[in-house]
N, CA, C, O and CB atoms as a CASP TS submission, in Angstrom:
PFRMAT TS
TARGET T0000
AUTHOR 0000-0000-0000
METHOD Language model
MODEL 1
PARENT N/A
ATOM      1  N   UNK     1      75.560 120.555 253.710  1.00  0.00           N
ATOM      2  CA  UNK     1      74.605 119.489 253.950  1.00  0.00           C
ATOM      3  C   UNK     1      73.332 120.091 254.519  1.00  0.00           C
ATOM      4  O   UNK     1      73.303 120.940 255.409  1.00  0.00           O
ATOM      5  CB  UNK     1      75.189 118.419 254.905  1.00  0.00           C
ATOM      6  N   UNK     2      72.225 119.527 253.871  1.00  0.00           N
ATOM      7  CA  UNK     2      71.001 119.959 253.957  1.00  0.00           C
ATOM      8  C   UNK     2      69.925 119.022 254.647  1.00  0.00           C
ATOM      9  O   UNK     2      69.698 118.047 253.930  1.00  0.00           O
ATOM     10  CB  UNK     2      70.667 120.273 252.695  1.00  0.00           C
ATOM     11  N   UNK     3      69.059 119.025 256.043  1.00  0.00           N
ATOM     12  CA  UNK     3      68.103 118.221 256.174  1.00  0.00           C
ATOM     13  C   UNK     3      66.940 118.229 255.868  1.00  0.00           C
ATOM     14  O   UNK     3      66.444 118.720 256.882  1.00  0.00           O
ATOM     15  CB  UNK     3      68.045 118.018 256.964  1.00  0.00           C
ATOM     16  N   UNK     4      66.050 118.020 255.125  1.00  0.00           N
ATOM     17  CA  UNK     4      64.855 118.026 254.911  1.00  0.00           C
ATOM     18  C   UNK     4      63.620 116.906 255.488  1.00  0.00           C
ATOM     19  O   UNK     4      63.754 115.847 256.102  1.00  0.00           O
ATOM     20  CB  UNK     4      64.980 118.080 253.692  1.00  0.00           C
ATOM     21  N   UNK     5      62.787 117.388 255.168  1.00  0.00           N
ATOM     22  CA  UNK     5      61.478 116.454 255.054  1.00  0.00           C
ATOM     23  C   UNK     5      60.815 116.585 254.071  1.00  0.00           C
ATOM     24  O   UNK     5      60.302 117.587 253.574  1.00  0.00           O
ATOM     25  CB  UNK     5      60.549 116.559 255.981  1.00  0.00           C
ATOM     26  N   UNK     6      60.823 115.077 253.643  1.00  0.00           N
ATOM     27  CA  UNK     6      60.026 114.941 252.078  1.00  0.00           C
ATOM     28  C   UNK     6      58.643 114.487 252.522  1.00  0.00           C
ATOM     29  O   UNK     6      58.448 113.389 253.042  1.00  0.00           O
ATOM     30  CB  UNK     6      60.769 113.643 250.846  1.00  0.00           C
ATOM     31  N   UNK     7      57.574 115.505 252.262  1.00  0.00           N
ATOM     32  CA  UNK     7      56.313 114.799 252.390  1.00  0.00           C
ATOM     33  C   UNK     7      55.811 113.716 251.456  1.00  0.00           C
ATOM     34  O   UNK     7      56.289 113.044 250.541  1.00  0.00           O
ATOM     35  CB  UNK     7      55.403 115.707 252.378  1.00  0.00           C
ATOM     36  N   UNK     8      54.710 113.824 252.039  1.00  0.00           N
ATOM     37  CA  UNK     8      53.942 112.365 251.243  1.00  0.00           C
ATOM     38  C   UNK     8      53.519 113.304 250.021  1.00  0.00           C
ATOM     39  O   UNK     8      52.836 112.659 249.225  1.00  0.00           O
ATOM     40  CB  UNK     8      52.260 111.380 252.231  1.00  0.00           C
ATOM     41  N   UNK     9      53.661 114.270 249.735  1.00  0.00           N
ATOM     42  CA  UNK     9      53.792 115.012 248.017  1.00  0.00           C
ATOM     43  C   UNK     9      54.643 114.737 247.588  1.00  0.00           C
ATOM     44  O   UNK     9      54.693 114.413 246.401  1.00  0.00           O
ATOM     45  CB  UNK     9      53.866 116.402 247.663  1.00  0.00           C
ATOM     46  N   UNK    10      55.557 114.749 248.289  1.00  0.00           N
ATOM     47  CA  UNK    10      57.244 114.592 247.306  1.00  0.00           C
ATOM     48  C   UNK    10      57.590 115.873 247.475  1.00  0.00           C
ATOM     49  O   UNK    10      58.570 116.193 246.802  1.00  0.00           O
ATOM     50  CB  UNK    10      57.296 114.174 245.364  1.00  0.00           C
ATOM     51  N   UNK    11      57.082 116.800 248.203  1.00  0.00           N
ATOM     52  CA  UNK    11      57.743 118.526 247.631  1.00  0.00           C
ATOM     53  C   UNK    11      58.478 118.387 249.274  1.00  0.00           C
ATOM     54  O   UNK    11      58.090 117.689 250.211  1.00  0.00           O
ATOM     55  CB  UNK    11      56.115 120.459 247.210  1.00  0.00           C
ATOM     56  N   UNK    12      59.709 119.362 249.202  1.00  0.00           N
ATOM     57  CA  UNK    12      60.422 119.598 250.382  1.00  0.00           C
ATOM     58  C   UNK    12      59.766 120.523 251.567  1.00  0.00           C
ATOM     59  O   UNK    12      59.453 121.704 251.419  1.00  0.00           O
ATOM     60  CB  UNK    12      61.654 120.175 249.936  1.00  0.00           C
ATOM     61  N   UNK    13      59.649 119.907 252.537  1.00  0.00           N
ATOM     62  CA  UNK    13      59.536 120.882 253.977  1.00  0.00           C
ATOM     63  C   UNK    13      60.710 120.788 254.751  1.00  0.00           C
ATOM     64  O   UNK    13      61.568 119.981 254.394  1.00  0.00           O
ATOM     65  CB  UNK    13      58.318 120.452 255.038  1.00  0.00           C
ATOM     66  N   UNK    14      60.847 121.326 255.527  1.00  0.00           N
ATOM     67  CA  UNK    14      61.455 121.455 256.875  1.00  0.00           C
ATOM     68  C   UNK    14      63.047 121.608 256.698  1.00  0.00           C
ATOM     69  O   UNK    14      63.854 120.993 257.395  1.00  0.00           O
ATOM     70  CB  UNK    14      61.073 120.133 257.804  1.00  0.00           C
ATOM     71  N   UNK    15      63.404 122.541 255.637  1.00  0.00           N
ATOM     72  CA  UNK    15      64.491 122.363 255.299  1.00  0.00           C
ATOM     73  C   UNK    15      65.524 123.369 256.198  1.00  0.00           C
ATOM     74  O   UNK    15      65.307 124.561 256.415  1.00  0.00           O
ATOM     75  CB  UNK    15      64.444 122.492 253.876  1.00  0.00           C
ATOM     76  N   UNK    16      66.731 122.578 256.679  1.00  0.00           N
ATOM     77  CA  UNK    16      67.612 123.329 257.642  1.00  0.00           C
ATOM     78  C   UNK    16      69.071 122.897 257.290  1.00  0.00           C
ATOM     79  O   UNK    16      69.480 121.798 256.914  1.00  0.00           O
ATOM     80  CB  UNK    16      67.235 122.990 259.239  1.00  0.00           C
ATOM     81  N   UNK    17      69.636 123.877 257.479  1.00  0.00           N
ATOM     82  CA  UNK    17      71.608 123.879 257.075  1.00  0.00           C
ATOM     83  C   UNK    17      71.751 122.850 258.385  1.00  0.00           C
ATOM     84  O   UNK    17      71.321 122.850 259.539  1.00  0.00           O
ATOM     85  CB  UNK    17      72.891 125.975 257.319  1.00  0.00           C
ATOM     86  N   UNK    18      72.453 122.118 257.706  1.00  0.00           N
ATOM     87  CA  UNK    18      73.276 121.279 259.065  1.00  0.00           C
ATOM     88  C   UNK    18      74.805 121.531 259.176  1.00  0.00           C
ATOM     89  O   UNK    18      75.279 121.853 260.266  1.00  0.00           O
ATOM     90  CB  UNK    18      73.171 119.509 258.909  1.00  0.00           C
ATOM     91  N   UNK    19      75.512 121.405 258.181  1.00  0.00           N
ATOM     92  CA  UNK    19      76.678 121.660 258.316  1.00  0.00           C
ATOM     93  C   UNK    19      77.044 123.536 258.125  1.00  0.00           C
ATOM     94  O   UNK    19      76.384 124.265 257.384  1.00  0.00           O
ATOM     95  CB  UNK    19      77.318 120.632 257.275  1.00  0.00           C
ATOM     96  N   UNK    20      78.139 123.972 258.921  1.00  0.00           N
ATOM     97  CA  UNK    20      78.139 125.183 259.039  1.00  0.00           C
ATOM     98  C   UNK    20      79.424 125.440 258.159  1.00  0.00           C
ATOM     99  O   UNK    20      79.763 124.490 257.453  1.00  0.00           O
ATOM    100  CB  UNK    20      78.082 125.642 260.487  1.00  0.00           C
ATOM    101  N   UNK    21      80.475 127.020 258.076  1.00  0.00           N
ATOM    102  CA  UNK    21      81.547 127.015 257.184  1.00  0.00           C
ATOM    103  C   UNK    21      81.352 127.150 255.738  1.00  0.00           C
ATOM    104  O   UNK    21      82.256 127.347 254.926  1.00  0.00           O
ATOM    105  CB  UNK    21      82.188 125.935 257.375  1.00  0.00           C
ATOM    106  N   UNK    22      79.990 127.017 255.453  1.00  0.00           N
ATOM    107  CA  UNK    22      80.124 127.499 253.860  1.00  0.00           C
ATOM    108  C   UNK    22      79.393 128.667 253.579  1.00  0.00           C
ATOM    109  O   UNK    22      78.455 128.950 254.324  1.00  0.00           O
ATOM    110  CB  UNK    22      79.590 126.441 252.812  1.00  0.00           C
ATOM    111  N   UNK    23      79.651 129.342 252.690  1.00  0.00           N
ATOM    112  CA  UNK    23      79.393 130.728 251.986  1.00  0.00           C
ATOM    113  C   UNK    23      77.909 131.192 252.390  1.00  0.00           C
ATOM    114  O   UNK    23      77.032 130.461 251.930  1.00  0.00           O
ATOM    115  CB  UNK    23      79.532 130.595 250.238  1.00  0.00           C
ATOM    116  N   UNK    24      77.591 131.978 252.954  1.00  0.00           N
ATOM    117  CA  UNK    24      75.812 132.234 253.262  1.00  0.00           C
ATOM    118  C   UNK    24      75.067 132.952 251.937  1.00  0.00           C
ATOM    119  O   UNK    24      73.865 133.216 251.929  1.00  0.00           O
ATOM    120  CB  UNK    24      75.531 133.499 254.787  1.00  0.00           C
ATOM    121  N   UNK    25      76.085 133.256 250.690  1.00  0.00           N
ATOM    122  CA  UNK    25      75.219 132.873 249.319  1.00  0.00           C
ATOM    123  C   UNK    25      75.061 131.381 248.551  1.00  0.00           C
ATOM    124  O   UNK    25      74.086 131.012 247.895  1.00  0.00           O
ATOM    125  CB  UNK    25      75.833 133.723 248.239  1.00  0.00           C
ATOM    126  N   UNK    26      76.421 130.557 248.846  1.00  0.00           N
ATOM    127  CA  UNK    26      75.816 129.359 248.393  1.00  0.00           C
ATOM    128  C   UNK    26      74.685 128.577 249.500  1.00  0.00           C
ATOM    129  O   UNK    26      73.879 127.735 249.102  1.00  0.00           O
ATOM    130  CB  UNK    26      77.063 128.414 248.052  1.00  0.00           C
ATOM    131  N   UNK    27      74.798 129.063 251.089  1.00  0.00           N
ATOM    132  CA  UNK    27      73.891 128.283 251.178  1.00  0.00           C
ATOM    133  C   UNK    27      72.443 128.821 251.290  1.00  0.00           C
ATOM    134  O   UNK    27      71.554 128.207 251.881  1.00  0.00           O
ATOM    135  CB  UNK    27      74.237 127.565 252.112  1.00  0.00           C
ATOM    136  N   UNK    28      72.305 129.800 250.785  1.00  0.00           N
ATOM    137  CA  UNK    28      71.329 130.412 250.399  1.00  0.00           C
ATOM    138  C   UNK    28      70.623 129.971 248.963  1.00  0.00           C
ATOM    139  O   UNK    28      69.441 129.739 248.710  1.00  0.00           O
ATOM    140  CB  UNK    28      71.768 131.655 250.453  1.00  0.00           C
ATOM    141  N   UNK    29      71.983 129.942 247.995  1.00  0.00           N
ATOM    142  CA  UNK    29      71.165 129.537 246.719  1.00  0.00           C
ATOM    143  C   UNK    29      71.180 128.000 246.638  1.00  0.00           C
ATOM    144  O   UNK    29      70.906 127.469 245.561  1.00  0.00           O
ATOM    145  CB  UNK    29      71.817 130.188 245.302  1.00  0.00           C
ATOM    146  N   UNK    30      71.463 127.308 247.643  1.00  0.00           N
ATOM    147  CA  UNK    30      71.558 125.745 247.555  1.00  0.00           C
ATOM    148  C   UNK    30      69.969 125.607 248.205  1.00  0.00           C
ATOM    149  O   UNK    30      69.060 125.099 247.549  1.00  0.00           O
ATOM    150  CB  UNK    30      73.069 124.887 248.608  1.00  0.00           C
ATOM    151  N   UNK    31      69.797 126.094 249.481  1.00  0.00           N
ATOM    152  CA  UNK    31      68.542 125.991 250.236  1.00  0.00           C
ATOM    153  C   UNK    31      66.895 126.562 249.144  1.00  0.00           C
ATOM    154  O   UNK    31      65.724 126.202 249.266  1.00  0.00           O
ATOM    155  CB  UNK    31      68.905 127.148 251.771  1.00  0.00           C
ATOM    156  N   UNK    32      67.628 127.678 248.023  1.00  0.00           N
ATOM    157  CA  UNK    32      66.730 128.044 247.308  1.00  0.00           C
ATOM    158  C   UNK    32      66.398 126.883 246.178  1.00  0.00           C
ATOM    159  O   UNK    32      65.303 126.683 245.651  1.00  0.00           O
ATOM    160  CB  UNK    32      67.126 129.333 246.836  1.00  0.00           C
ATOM    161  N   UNK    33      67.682 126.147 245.940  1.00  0.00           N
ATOM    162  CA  UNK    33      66.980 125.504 244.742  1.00  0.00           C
ATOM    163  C   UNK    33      67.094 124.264 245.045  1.00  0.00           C
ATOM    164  O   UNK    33      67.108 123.573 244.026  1.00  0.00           O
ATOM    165  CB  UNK    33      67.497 125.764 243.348  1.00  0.00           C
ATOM    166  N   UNK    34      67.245 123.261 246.665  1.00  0.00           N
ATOM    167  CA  UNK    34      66.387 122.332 246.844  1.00  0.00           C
ATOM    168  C   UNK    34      65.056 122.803 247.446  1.00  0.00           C
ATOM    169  O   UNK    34      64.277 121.860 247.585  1.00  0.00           O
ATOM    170  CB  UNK    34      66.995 121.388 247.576  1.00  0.00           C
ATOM    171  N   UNK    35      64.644 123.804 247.782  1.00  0.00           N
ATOM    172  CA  UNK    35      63.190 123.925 247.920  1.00  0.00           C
ATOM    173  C   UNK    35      62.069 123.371 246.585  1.00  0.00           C
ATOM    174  O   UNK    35      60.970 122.899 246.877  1.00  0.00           O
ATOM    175  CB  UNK    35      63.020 125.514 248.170  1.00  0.00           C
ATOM    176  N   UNK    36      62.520 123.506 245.155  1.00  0.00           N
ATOM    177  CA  UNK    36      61.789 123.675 244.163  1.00  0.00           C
ATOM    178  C   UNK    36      62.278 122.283 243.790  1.00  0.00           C
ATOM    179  O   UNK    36      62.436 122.096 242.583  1.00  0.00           O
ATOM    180  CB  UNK    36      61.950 124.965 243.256  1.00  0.00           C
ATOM    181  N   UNK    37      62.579 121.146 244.720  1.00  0.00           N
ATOM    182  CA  UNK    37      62.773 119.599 243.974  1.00  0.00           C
ATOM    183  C   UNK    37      61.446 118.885 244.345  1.00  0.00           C
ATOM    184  O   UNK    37      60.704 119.317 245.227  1.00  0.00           O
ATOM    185  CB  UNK    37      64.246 118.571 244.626  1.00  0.00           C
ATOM    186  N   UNK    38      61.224 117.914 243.717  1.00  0.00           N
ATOM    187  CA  UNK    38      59.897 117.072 243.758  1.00  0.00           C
ATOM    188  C   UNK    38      60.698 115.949 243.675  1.00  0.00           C
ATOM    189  O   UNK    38      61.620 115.805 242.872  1.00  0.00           O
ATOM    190  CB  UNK    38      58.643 117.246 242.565  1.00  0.00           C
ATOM    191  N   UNK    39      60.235 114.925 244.751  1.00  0.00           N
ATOM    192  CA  UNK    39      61.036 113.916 244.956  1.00  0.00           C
ATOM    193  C   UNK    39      59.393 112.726 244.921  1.00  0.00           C
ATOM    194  O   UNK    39      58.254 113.126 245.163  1.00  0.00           O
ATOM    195  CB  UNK    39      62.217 114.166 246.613  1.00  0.00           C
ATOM    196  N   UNK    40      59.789 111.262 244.549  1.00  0.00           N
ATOM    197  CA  UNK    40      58.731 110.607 244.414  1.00  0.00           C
ATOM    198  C   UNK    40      58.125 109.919 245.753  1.00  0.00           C
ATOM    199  O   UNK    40      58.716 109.118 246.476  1.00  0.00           O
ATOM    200  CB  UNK    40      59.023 109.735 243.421  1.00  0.00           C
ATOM    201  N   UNK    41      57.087 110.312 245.881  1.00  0.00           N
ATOM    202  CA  UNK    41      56.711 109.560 246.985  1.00  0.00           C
ATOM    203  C   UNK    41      56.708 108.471 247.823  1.00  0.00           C
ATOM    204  O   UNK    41      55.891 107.553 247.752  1.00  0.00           O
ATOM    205  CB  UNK    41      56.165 109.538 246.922  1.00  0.00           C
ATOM    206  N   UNK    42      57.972 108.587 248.939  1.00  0.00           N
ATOM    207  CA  UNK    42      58.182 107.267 249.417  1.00  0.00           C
ATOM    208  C   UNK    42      56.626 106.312 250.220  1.00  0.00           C
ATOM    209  O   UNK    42      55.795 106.759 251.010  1.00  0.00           O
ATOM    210  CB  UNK    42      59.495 107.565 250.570  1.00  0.00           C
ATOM    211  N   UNK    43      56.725 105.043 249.668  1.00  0.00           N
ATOM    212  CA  UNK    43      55.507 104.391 250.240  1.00  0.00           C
ATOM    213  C   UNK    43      55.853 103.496 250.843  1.00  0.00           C
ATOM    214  O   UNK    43      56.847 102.799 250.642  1.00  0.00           O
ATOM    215  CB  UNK    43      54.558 103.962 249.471  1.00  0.00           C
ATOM    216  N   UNK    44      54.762 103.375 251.975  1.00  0.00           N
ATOM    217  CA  UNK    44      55.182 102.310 253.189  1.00  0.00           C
ATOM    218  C   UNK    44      53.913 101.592 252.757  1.00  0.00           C
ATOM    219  O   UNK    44      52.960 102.326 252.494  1.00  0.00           O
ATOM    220  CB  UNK    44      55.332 102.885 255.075  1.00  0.00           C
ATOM    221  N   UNK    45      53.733 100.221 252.634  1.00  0.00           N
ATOM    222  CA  UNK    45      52.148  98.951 252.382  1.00  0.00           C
ATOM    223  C   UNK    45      51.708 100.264 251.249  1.00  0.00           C
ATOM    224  O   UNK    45      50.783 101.001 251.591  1.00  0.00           O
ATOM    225  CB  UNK    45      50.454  98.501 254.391  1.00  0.00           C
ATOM    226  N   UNK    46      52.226 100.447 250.253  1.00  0.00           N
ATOM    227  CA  UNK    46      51.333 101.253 249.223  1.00  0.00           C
ATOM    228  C   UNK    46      50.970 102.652 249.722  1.00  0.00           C
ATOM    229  O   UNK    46      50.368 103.321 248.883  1.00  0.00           O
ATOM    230  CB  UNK    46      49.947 100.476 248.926  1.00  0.00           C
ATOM    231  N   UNK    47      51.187 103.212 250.830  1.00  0.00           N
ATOM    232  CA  UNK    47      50.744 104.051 250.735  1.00  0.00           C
ATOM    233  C   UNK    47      51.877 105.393 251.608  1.00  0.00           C
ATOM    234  O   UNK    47      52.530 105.106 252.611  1.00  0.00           O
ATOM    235  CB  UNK    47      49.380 103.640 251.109  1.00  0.00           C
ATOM    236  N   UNK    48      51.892 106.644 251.039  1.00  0.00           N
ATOM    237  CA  UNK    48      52.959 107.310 250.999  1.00  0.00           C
ATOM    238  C   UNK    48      53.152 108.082 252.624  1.00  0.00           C
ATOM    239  O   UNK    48      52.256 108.467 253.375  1.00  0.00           O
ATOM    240  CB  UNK    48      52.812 108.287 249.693  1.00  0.00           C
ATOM    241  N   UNK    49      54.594 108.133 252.819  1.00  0.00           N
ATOM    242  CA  UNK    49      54.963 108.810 254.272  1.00  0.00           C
ATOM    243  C   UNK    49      55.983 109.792 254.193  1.00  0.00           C
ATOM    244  O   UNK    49      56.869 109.866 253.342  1.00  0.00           O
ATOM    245  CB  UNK    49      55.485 107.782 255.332  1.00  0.00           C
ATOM    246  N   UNK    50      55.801 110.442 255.035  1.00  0.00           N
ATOM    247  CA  UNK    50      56.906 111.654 255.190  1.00  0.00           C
ATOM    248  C   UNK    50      57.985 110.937 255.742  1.00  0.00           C
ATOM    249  O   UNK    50      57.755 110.056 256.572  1.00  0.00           O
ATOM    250  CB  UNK    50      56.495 112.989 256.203  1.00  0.00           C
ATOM    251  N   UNK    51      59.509 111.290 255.271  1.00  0.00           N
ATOM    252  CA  UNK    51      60.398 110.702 255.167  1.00  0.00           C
ATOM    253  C   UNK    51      61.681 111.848 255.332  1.00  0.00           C
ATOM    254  O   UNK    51      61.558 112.880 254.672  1.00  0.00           O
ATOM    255  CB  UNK    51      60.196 109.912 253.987  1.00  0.00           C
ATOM    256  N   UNK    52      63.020 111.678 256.274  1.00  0.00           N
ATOM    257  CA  UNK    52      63.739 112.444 257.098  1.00  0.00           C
ATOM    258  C   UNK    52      65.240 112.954 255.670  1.00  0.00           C
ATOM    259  O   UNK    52      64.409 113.270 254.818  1.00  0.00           O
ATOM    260  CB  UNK    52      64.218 111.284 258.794  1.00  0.00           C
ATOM    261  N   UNK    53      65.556 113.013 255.502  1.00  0.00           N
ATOM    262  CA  UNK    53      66.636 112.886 254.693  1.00  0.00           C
ATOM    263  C   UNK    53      67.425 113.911 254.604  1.00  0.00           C
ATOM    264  O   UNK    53      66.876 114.971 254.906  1.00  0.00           O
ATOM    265  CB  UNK    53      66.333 112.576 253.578  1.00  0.00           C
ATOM    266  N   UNK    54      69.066 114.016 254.143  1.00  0.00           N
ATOM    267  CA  UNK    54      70.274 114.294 254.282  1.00  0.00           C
ATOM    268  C   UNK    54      70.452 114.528 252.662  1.00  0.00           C
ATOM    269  O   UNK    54      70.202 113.773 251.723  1.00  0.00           O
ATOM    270  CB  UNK    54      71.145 113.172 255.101  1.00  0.00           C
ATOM    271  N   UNK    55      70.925 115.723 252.695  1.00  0.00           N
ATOM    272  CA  UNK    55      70.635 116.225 251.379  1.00  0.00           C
ATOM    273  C   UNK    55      72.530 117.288 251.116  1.00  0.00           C
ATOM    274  O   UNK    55      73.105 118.178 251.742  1.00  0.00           O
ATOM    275  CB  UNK    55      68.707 117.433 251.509  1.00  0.00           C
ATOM    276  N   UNK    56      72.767 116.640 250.108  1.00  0.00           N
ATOM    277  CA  UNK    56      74.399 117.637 249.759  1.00  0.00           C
ATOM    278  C   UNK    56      74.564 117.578 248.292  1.00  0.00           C
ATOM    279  O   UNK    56      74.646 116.733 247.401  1.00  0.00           O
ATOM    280  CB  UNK    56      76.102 116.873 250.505  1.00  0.00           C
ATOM    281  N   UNK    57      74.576 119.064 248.470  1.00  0.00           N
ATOM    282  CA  UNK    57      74.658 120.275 247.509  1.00  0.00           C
ATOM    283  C   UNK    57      76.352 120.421 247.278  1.00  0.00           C
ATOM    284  O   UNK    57      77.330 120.487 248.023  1.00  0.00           O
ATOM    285  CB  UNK    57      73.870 121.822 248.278  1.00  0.00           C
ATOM    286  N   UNK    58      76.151 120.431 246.042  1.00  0.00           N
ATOM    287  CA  UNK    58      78.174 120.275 245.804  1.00  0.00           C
ATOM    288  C   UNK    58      77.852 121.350 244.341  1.00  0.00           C
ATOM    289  O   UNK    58      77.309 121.210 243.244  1.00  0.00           O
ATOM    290  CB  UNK    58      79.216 117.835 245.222  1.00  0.00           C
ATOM    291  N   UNK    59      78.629 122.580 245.188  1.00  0.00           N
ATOM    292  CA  UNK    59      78.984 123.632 243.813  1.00  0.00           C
ATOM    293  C   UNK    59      80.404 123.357 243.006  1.00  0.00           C
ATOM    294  O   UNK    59      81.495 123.027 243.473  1.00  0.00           O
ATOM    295  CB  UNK    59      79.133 125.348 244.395  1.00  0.00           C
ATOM    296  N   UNK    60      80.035 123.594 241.703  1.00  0.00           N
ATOM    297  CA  UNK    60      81.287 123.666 240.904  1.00  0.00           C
ATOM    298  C   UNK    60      81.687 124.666 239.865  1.00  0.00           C
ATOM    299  O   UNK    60      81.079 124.689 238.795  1.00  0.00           O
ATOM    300  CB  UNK    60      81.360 122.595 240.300  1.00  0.00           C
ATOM    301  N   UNK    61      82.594 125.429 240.089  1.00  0.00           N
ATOM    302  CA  UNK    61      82.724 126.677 239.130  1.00  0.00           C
ATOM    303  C   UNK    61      82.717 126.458 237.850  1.00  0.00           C
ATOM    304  O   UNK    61      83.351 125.412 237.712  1.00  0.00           O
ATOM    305  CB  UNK    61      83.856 127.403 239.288  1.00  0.00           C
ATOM    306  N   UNK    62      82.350 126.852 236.759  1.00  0.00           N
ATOM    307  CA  UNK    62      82.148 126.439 235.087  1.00  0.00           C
ATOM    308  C   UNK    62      83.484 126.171 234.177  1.00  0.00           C
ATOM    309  O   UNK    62      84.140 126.964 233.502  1.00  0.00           O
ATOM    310  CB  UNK    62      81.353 127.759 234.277  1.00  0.00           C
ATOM    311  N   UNK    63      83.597 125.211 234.331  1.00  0.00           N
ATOM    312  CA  UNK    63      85.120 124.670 233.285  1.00  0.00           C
ATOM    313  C   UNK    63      86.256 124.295 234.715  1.00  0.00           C
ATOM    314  O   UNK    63      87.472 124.229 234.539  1.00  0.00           O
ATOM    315  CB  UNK    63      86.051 126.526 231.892  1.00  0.00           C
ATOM    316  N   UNK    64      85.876 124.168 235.518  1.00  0.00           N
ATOM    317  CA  UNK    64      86.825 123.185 236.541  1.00  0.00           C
ATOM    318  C   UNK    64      86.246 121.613 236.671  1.00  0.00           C
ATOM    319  O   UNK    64      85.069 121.431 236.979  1.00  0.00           O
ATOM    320  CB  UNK    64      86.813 123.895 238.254  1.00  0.00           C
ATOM    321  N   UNK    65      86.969 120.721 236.467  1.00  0.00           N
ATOM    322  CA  UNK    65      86.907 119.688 236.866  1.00  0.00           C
ATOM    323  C   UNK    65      85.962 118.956 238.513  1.00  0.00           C
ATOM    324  O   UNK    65      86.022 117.756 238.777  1.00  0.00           O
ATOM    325  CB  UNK    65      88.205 119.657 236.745  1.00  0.00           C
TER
END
């Protein structure tokens, strides 16, 4: 589990591991590739705010269920 801050761009800041116990390459390549998400700009009266959010990354090996 990942916390971020979505600016009023939509691009991720402030991104930090919250939950501990998992692999320090997945959470390395999890932290690498929510950095590069664009999320839509949440708006408050029309106009856009930075916004707190809880973010989970779920790996799955190729041909497992």
């Amino acid at each position: 589990m990942l916390e971020a801050v979505i600016a009023k761009s939509g691009s991720v800041e402030n991104l930090r591991l919250m939950s501990r116990g998992a692999h320090p390459f997945l959470v390395k390549a999890a932290m690498e590739a929510v950095k590069q998400w664009r999320y839509q700009p949440t708006l408050l009266n029309g106009e856009p705010i930075e916004v707190v959010t809880t973010i989970t990354v779920d790996f799955r090996l190729a041909g497992m269920p």
